[in-house]
C-alpha positions as CSV (number, residue, x, y, z in Angstrom):
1,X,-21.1,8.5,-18.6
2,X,-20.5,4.8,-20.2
3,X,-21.5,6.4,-23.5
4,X,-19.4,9.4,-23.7
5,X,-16.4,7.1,-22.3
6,X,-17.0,4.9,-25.1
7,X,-17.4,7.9,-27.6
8,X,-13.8,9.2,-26.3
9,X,-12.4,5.7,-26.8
10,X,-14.3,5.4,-30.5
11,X,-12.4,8.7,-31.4
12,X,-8.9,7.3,-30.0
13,X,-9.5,4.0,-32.1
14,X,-10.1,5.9,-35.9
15,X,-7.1,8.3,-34.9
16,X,-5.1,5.0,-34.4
17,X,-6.4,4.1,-37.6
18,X,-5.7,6.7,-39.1
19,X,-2.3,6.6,-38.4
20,X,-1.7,2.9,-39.0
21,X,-1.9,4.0,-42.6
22,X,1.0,5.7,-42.7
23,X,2.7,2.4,-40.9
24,X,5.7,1.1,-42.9
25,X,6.5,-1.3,-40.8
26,X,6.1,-2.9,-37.2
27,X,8.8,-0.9,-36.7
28,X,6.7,2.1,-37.1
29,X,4.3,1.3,-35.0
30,X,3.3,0.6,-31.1
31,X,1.1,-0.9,-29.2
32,X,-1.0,1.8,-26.9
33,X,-3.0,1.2,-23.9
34,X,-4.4,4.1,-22.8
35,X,-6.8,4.9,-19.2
36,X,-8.7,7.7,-17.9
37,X,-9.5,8.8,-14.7
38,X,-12.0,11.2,-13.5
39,X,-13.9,13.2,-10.7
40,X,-16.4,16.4,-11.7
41,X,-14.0,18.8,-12.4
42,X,-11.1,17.2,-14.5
43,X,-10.8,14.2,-16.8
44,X,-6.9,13.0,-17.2
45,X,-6.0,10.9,-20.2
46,X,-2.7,8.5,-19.8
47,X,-1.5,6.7,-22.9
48,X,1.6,4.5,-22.7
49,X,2.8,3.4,-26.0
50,X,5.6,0.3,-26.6
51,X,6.9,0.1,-30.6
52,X,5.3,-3.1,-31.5
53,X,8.6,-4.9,-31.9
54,X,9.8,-4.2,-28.0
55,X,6.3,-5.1,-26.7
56,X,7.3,-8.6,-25.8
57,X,10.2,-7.3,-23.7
58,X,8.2,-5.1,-22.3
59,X,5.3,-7.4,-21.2
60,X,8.5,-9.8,-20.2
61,X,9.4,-6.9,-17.4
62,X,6.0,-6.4,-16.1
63,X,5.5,-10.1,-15.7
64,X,8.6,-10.4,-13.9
65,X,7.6,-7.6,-12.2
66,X,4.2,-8.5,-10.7
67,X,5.5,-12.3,-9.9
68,X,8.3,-10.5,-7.8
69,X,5.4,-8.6,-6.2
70,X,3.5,-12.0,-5.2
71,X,6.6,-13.5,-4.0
72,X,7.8,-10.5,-1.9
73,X,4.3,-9.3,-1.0
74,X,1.9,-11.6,-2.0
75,X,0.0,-9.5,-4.1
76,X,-2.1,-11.1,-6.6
77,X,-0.7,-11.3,-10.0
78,X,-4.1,-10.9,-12.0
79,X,-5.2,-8.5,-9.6
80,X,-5.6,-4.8,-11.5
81,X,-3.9,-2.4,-9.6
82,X,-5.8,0.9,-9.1
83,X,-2.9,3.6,-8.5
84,X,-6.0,5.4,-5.8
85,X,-6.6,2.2,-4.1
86,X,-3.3,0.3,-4.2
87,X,-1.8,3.4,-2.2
88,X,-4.7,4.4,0.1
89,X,-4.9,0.2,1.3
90,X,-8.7,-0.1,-0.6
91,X,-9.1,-3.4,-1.9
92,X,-8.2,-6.8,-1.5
93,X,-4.5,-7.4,-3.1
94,X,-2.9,-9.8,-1.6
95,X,-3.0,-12.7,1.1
96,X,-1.6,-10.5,3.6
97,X,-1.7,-7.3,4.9
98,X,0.5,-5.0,2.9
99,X,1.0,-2.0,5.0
100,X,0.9,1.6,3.4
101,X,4.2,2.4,3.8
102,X,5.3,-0.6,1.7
103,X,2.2,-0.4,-0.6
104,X,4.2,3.6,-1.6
105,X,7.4,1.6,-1.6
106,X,5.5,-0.7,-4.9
107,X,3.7,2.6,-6.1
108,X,7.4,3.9,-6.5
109,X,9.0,1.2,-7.8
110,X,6.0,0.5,-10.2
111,X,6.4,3.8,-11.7
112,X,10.4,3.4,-12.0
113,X,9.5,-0.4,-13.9
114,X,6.8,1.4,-16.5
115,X,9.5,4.1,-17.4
116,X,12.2,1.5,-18.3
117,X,10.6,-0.5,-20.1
118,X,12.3,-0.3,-23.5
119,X,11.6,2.1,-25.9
120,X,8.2,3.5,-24.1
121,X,6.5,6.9,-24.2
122,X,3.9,7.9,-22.2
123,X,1.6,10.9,-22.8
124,X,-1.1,12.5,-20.3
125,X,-3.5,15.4,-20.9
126,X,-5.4,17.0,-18.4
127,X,-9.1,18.6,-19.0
128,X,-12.4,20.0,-17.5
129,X,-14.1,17.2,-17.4
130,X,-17.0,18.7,-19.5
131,X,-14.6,19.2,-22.7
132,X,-12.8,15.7,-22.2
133,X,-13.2,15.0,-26.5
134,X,-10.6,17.9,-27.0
135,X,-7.9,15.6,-25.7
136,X,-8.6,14.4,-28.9
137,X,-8.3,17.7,-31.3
């Protein structure tokens, strides 16, 4: 599975590439960070792209963001949140019991930070897990 992940992420990186060609400026182009998640049936793709001249902004909101969450919560700030875990209570977060209801609450307002954060796009794509690559066609 490591393999083929890293063959999907190979592809992502020469598209990228690619593209960069075409760049002008940094005005032109964005920083992407892009995640998969999986099970047997279906492979989803998420890519959230920032234009390269916001990205500092943007980082600046998620920072604030996540230090709001360890003072109101006491969720660890270099803690990676995994969506499946944060809102099912899997996994240590915080010094404190965070209880599911709140833990949605943070899932919510999580989602309502990522979409304001200035001049972002996010893309998805959905596919049987065996043909995953042709999220790359």
């Amino acid at each position: 599975m490591a393999g083929k992940r890293e063959a999907v992420y190979e592809a992502v990186v020469s598209l990228l590439r690619a593209r960069l060609e075409n760049v002008k400026s940094i005005r032109d182009m964005h920083l992407i960070y892009m995640d998969d998640s999986r099970d047997e049936q279906l492979c989803a793709f998420s890519a959230l792209a920032v234009p390269a001249d916001q990205w500092q902004e943007a980082f600046a909101q998620v920072r604030a963001f996540r230090r709001g969450l360890k003072r109101s919560d006491g969720i660890y700030v270099y803690k990676e949140l995994h969506a499946w875990k944060f809102v099912s209570g899997r996994g240590k977060i915080s010094d404190r019991v965070v209880p599911k209801g709140r833990r949605c609450e943070i899932f919510k307002q999580a989602l309502q930070m990522v979409a304001s954060l200035p001049g972002s796009r996010l893309f998805n794509a959905v596919f049987p897990a065996k043909q995953d690559t042709w999220a790359f066609e």
